[in-house]
C-alpha positions as CSV (number, residue, x, y, z in Angstrom):
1,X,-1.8,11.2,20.8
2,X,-1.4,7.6,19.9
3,X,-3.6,5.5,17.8
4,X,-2.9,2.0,17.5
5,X,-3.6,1.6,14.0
6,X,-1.3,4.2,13.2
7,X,2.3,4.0,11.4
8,X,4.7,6.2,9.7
9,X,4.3,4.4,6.4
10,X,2.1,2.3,5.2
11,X,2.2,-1.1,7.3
12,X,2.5,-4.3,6.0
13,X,0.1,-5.7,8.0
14,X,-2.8,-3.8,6.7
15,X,-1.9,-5.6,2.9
16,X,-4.4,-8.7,3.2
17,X,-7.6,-6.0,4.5
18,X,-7.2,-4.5,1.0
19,X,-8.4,-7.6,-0.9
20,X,-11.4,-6.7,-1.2
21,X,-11.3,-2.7,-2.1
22,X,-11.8,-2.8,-5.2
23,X,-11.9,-5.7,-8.4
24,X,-11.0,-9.5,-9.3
25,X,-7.7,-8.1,-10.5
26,X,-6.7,-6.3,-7.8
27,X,-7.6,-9.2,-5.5
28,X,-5.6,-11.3,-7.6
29,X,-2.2,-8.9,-6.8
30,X,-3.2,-8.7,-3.3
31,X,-3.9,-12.6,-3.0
32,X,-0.1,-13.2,-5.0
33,X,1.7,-9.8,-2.7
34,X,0.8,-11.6,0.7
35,X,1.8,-15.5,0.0
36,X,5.3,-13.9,-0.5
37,X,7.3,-13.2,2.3
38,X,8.1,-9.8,4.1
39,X,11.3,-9.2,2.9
40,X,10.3,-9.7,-0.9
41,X,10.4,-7.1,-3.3
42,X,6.7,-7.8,-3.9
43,X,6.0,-6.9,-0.6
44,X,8.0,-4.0,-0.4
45,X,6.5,-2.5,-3.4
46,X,3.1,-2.8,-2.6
47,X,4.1,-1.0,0.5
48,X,5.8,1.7,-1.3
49,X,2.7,2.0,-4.1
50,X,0.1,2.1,-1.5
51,X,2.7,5.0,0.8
52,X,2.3,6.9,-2.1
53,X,-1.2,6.4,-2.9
54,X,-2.1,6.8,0.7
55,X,0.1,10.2,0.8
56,X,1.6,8.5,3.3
57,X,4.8,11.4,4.0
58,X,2.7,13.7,5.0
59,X,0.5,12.1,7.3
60,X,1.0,13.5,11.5
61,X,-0.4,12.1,14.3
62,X,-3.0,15.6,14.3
63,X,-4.3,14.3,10.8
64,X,-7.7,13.2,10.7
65,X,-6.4,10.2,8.2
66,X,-4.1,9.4,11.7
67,X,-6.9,9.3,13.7
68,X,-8.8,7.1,11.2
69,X,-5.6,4.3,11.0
70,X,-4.1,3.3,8.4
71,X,-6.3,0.7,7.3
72,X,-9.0,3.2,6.7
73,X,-7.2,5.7,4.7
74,X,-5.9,2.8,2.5
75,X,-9.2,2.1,1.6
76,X,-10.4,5.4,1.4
77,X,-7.0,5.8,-1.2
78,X,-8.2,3.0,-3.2
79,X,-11.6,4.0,-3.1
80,X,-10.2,7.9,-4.3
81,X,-8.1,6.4,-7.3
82,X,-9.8,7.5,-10.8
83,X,-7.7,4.7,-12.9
84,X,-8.7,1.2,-13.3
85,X,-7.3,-1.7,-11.6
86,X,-4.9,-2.4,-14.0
87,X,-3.5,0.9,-13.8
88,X,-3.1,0.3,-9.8
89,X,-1.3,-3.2,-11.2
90,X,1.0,-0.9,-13.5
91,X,1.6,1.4,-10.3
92,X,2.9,-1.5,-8.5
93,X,4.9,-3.2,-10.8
94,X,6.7,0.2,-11.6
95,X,6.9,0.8,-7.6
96,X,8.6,-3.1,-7.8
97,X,10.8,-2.4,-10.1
98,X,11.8,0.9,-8.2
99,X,13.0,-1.4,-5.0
100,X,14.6,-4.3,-7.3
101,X,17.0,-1.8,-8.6
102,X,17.3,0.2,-5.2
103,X,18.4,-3.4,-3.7
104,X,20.4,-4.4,-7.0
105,X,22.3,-1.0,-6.4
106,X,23.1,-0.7,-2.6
């Protein structure tokens, strides 16, 4: 079955809906994520943190997060998330760092 809001990981296109999920500070990283472009490693983290908050891996197209979208279960991930904002901003910046060294090293 096909749902059009559906993607294997968390899509890039889903980044600016978050803005408003959760506080100022978080806005603030998801205001500065998307004004850089797609290829940056700003982006890509965020992708990568929110793949792995989102559970992203093991996510099927039977999965009642599937059949929600992807937008939904992002926001349902941020929603789930026990830590404060600036934990979520620690998450991201290690997730960063993760693809700066992965592109530094290939």
């Amino acid at each position: 079955m096909y749902y059009p809001d559906t993607d294997l990981l968390f899509p890039p296109r889903a980044i600016p809906t978050l803005q408003d999920a959760r506080g100022p500070l978080w806005r603030d990283l998801v205001t500065g994520t998307v004004e850089t472009g797609p290829d940056s490693p700003e982006q890509m983290g965020f992708i990568l943190m929110m793949a792995r908050l989102s559970n992203c891996a093991t996510c099927n197209s039977d999965s009642y997060r599937a059949m929600n979208g992807c937008v939904t279960c992002s926001k349902q991930a941020l929603k789930r998330f026990c830590g404060t904002d600036g934990e979520l901003v620690g998450l991201f910046q290690a997730a960063k760092l993760e693809v700066e060294r992965h592109v530094v090293h290939s």
